[in-house]
Every structure is written in structure tokens, then in C-alpha cells.
C-alpha distance (Angstrom), angle and dihedral (degrees) to the residues before:
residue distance angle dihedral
X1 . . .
X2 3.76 . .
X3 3.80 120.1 .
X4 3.73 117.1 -156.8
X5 3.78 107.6 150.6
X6 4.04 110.8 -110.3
X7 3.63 117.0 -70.6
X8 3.81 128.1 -177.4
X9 4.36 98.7 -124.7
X10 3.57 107.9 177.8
X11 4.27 102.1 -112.6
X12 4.71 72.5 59.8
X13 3.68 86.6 48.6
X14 4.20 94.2 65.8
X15 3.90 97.9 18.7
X16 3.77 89.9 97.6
X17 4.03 100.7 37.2
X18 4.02 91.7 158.0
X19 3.86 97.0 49.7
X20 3.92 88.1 46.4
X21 3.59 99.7 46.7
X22 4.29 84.6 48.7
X23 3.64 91.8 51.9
X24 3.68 95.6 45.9
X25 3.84 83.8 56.3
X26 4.00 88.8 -124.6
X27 3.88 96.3 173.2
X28 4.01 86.4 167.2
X29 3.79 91.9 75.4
X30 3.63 86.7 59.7
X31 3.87 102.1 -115.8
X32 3.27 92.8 115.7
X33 3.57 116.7 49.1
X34 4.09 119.3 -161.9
X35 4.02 116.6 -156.0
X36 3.73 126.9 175.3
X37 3.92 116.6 -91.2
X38 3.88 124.1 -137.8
X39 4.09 109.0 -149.8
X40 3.68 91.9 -112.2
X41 3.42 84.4 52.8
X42 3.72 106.3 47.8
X43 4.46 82.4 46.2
X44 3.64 86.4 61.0
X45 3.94 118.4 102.6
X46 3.69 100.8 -126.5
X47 4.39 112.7 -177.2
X48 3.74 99.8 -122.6
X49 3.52 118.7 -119.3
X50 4.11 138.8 -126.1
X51 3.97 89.5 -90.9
X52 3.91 95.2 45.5
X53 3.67 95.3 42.7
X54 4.29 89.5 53.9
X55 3.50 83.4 33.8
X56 4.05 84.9 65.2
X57 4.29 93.7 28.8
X58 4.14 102.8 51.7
X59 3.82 105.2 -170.1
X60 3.36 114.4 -100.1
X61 4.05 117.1 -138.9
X62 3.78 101.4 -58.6
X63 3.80 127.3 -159.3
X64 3.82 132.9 -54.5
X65 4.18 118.0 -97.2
X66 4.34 77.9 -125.3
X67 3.92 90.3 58.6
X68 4.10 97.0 47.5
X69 4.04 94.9 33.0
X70 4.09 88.0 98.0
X71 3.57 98.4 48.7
X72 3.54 90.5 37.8
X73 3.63 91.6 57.6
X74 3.49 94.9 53.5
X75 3.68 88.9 49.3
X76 3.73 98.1 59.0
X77 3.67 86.8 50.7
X78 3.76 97.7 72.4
X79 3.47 96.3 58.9
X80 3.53 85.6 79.9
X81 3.58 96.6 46.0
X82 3.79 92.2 53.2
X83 3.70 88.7 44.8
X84 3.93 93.1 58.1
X85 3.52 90.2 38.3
X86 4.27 99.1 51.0
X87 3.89 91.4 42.1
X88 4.24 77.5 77.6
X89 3.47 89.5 56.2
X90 3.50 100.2 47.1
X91 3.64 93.7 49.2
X92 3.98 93.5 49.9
X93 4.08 80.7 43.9
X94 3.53 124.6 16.0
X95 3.54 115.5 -156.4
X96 3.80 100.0 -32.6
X97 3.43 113.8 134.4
X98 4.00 118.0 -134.3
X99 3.50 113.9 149.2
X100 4.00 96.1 -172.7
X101 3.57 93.1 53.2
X102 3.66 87.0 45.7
X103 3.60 96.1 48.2
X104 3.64 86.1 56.2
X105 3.87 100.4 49.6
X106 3.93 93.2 41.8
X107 3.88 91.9 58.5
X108 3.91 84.2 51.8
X109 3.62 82.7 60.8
X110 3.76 110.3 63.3
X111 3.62 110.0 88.8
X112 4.24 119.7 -129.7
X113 3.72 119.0 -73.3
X114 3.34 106.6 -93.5
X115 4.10 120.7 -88.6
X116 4.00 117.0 -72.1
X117 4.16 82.6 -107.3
X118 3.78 94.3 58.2
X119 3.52 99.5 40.4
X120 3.71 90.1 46.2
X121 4.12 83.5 61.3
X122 3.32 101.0 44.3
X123 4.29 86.0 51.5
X124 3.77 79.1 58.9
X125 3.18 92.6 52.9
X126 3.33 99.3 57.1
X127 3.71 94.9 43.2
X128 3.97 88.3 64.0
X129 3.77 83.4 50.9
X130 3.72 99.0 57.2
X131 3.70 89.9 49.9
X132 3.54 89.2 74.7
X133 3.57 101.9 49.2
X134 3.75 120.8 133.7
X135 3.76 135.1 -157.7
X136 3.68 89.5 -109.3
X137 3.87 95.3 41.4
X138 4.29 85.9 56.3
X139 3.51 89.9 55.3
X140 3.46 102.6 54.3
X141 3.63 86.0 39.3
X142 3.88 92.8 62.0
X143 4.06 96.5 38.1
X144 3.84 87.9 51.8
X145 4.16 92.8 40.1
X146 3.65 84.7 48.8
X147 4.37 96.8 45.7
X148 3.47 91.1 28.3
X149 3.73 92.2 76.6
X150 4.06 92.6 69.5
X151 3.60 112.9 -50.0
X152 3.50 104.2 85.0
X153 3.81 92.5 53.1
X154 3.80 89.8 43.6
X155 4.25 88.7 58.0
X156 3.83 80.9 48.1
X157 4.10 95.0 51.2
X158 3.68 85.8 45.5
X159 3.87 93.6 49.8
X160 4.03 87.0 56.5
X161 3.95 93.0 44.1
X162 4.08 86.5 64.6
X163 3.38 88.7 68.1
X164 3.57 108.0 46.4
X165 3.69 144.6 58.9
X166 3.97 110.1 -71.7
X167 3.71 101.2 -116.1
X168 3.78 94.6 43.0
X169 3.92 83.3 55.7
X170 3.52 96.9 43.2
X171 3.86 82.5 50.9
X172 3.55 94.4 53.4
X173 3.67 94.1 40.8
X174 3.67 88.0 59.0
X175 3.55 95.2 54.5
X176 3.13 107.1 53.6
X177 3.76 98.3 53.6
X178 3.63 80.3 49.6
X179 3.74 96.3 59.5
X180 3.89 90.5 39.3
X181 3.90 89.4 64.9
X182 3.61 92.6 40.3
X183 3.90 95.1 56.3
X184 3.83 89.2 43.9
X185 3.46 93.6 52.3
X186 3.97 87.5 48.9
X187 3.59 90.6 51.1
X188 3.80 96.3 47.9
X189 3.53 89.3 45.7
X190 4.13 90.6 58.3
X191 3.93 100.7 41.0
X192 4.06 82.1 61.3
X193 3.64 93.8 51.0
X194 4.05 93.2 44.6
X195 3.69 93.3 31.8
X196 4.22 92.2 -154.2
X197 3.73 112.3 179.4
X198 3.60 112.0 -128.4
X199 4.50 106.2 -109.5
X200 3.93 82.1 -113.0
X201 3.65 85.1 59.6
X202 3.66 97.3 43.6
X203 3.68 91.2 49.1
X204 4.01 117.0 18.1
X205 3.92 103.5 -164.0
X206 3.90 82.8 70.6
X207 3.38 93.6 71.8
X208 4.12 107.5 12.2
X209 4.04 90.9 166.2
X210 4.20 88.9 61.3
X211 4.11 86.5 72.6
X212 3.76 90.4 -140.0
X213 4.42 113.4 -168.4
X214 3.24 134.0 -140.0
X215 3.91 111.1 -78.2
X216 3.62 94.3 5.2
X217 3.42 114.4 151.3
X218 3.56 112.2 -176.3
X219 3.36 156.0 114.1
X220 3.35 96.3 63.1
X221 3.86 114.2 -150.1
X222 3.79 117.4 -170.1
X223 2.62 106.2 118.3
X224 3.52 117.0 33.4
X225 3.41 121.8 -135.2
X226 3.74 92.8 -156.1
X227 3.21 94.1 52.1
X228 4.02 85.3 56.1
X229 3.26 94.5 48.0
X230 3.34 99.9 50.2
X231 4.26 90.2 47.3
X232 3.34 88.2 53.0
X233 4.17 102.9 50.5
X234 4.20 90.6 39.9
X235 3.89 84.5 49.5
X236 3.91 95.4 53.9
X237 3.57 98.0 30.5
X238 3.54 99.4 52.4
X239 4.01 87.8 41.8
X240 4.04 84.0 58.8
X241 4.07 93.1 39.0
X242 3.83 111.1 24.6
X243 4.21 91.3 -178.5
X244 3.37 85.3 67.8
X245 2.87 107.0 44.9
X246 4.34 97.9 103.9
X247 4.39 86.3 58.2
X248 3.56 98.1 52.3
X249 4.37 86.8 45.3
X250 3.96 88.2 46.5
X251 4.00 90.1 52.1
X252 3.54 91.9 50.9
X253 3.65 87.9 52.3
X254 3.21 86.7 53.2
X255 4.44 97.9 51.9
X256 3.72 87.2 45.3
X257 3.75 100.4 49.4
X258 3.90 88.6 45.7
X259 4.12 83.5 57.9
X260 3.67 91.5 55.9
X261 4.22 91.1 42.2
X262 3.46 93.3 57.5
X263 3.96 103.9 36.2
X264 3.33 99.3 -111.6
X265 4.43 96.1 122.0
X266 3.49 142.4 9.2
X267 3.63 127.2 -123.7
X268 3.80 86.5 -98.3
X269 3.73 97.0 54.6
X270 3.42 85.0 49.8
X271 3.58 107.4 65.2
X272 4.23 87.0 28.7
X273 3.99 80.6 65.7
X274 4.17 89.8 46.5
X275 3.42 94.4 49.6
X276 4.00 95.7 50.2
X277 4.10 84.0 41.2
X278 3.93 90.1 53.2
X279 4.08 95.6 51.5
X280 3.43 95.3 43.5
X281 4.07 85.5 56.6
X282 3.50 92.7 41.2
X283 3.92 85.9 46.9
X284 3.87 94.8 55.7
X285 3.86 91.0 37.1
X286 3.93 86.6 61.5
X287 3.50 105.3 45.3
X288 3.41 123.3 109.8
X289 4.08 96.9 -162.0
X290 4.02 124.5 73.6
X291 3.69 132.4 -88.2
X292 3.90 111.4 -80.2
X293 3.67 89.8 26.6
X294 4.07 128.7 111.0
X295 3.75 93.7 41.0
């Protein structure tokens, strides 16, 4: 891995046009739309969404494309994995959609944690790496731990909707946050059956602010569910909007590598979460039947 602390090069600088525009509150582009507000309207409690909560969180300077480039690597490589692996499930199923029965066969796929010995080096590995955190590499840790989880790719679905026709973008909307929870539950579903401590677990000082006990042995990270997450989104989005396909792979570089920073994965829980994340998008990409449906 190489370790520079984060720097804003210019190719960074426009890699993430949508979240920049957001946080520079650039209403003109038509992101953010402003309506007028009754009183009983402005009283009631409305659950901000993806663009407001950016909207109020700007991303600070995230990493460097030489920091992510490993992880990012390994990333890209379980796309073809998950390919291999789903063309058995479309043969046994076609283009069905059944989520339970696809919950069930997807879990089948994730290969064992690796052996004690390996994932013994690859918590050494991310020791080393926390020893050269920065102030400015925690904070963009935490903003894109905290995003990374589905707001950032919601900003991004939104982004497509302006273009298109409003039911095709309400469709599209709806699946996504449809795959989202489906490769969470996936993931969650996994770390119980492997039962991996997270590295902050297996060594405390990593992470003194998690307030880990004495014999605790959870959370369990492998696999990660950001990773998953962030498989699944870059696989549908980029299926729906194939230009952009390299920013929404670079932001996901940029999630998973912020897992690693802070010692929240492994390498191996990493591309565990990518390969869940990249069935479940080849999953939805397949199916023949409508978001929500199958369940």
C-alpha cells in the first residue's frame, strides 16, 4: 500500500462532480430543487434525505488515486468472480427474480475467511497503515464511513434521475435502495456464519474511541458491508450510465480504502463485501420482474 496523506491533485478535484456541485450548494444545476414552504409545512419533521444530509456534510479532501490503487485493484477483480459465479444462477434460473432463494445461494457463494495465519498478516497490515494516519486522512475517513453506507450513491441515483423520464427514475431509484438492503442483509447474514472480529476488535489500540471489552468478540467484519454496498450501487449505476462508470469505481475506492484506514476491515473482508456487492448487481441487472418484487 502506499501512504501519502490525502491531497487534493486536480484529476481528485473533478472525479466526484455530483458530490461537489451538492456541497457547494449549486441549486442552479438542478440537484437541488427549492419549492415554497407553507408553515404547517416547514413545522413538520421531515427525515432528511441523501442530498440534504451532503448538502449539510461537504466532503472534505479525500484520498489520493496512489493511496486506493491497491484496493481498487482488487476490487475490479471480483467482478469477474461474481460474473463466473452468477452465470450458475442464471442458468438454474433465468431471469426470475426471487430474492429469498437468492439470498440463500449468494451466501453459499462467499468463500471461508481466510486461515488464522493470513488474517493475522493482513491485521498487520493494517496496523502499519494506521500508523500513518493524519488529521486530514481521519476526516475523510469518517465523512466517507459515514456516506459510504448509502448516501453517496443515493446523490448519484438522483443525479441520473434529472435526466430521465420520471417513472424510469423513480424506477431506478427504487432499485437501488432495494439492492442496497439486499447486499446488507447478505453481508450480515455471512459475518454471523464466519463470526470475524473486526481488527479493532482483535487489537483495541487501533481504534481506542470503539470502547472495545474484555473478551468481546464482535462486530464481525468479513465481509464488509460497505464494500457490498458499494459493489452493488457502481454495478447498477454504471449498468444505467456506462460514461460514468470510472467515478462511481473511484468512489468506491475511495469507501473501501477509508475501511482499511481506520481499522474497520481487512483486505479480505474487503473484497468478500465486493463480491456479495457485485452479485447482488448482477442479480437485479438480470431480472426480468420489477423492483420490490420476488420477495
Amino acid at each position: 500500500m502506499n501512504h501519502p496523506g490525502p491531497s487534493r491533485s486536480r484529476r481528485l478535484k473533478w472525479q466526484y462532480p455530483v458530490i461537489a456541485v451538492i456541497a457547494a450548494g449549486a441549486a442552479g444545476f438542478g440537484l437541488l430543487h427549492s419549492t415554497a414552504t407553507t408553515p404547517a409545512a416547514a413545522t413538520s419533521a421531515k427525515k432528511p434525505g441523501a442530498t440534504d444530509k451532503i448538502k449539510a456534510d461537504p466532503p472534505p479532501v479525500l484520498f489520493t488515486d496512489a493511496q486506493v490503487a491497491d484496493i481498487a485493484r482488487q476490487q475490479a477483480a471480483q467482478q469477474h468472480s461474481a460474473d463466473a459465479l452468477f452465470a450458475t444462477w442464471k442458468a438454474a434460473h433465468g431471469s426470475t427474480r426471487d430474492d429469498k432463494a437468492f439470498t440463500t445461494w449468494a451466501i453459499a457463494q462467499v468463500p471461508a475467511p481466510p486461515s488464522k495465519a493470513a488474517r493475522t498478516t493482513e491485521l498487520h497490515q493494517v496496523q502499519q497503515l494506521a500508523k500513518t494516519r493524519t488529521a486530514a486522512g481521519k476526516k475523510a475517513a469518517t465523512w466517507l464511513e459515514v456516506h459510504g453506507k448509502g448516501d453517496i450513491w443515493k446523490l448519484y441515483a438522483h443525479d441520473q434521475r434529472e435526466l430521465l423520464p420520471k417513472e424510469q427514475g423513480g424506477t431506478e431509484k427504487a432499485e437501488l435502495k432495494t439492492a442496497l438492503k439486499l447486499a446488507k442483509a447478505i453481508t450480515e447474514k455471512v459475518a454471523e456464519r464466519d463470526k470475524q472480529p473486526a481488527p479493532y476488535v482483535l487489537d483495541p489500540a487501533l481504534r481506542p474511541d470503539k470502547h472495545v471489552t474484555a473478551g468481546q468478540k464482535g462486530p464481525y467484519s468479513y465481509p464488509s458491508r460497505h464494500a457490498a454496498k458499494s459493489a452493488a450501487a457502481v454495478n447498477l449505476l454504471s449498468g444505467w450510465a456506462p460514461h460514468r462508470a470510472h467515478d462511481y469505481q473511484a468512489m468506491a475506492a475511495q469507501i473501501v480504502y477509508s475501511r482499511l484506514y481506520m481499522a474497520g476491515h481487512v483486505t479480505s473482508d474487503i473484497t468478500a463485501g465486493t463480491l456479495v456487492g457485485d452479485l447482488v448487481g448482477d442479480y437485479f441487472h438480470n431480472a426480468s420482474t420489477p423492483p420490490g418484487a420476488g420477495k
